[in-house]
N, C-alpha and C positions, 0 to 999 in steps of 0.2 A: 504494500500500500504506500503510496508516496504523497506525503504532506505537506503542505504550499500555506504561505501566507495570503490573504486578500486586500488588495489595497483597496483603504476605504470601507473597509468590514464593519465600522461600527454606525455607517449610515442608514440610518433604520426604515429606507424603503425598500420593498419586496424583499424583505425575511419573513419568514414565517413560523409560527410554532411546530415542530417536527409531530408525523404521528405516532411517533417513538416515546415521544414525551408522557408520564405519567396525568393523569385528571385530576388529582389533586391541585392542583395549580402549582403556583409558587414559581420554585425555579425551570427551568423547561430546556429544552436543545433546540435551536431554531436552523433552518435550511433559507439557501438563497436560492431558487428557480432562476434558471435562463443562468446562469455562467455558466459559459462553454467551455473552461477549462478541466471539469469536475461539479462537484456537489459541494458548496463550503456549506460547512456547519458550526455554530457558538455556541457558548452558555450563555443565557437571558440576562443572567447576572451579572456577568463582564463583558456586555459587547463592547467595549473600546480596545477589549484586546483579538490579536491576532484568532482569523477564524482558521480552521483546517480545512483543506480543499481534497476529497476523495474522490479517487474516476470513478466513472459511471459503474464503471464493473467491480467496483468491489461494494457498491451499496447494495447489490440484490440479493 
């Protein structure tokens, strides 16, 4: 699996709450749609840090 940083990751259009995330609310993992270099994913908690970016093939 090879991990990338995303410039600009903590700007908080089209993130979304992952469906990976538990219901209880609170803290959560969010996903960016549409970058094409991968699937970056954060914690809710610290978007101003570094997201990780996973290819497509290893999310399935």
């Amino acid at each position: 699996m090879t991990e990338h940083t995303v410039a600009g990751s903590a700007a908080p259009l089209a993130w979304r709450k992952s469906s990976y995330s538990g219901p209880e609310g609170g803290s959560c993992v969010e996903v960016l749609d549409g970058y094409p270099a991968g699937v970056p994913v954060r914690d809710s908690k610290s978007p101003q840090r570094p997201a990780l970016v996973f290819s497509a093939d290893g999310c399935a």
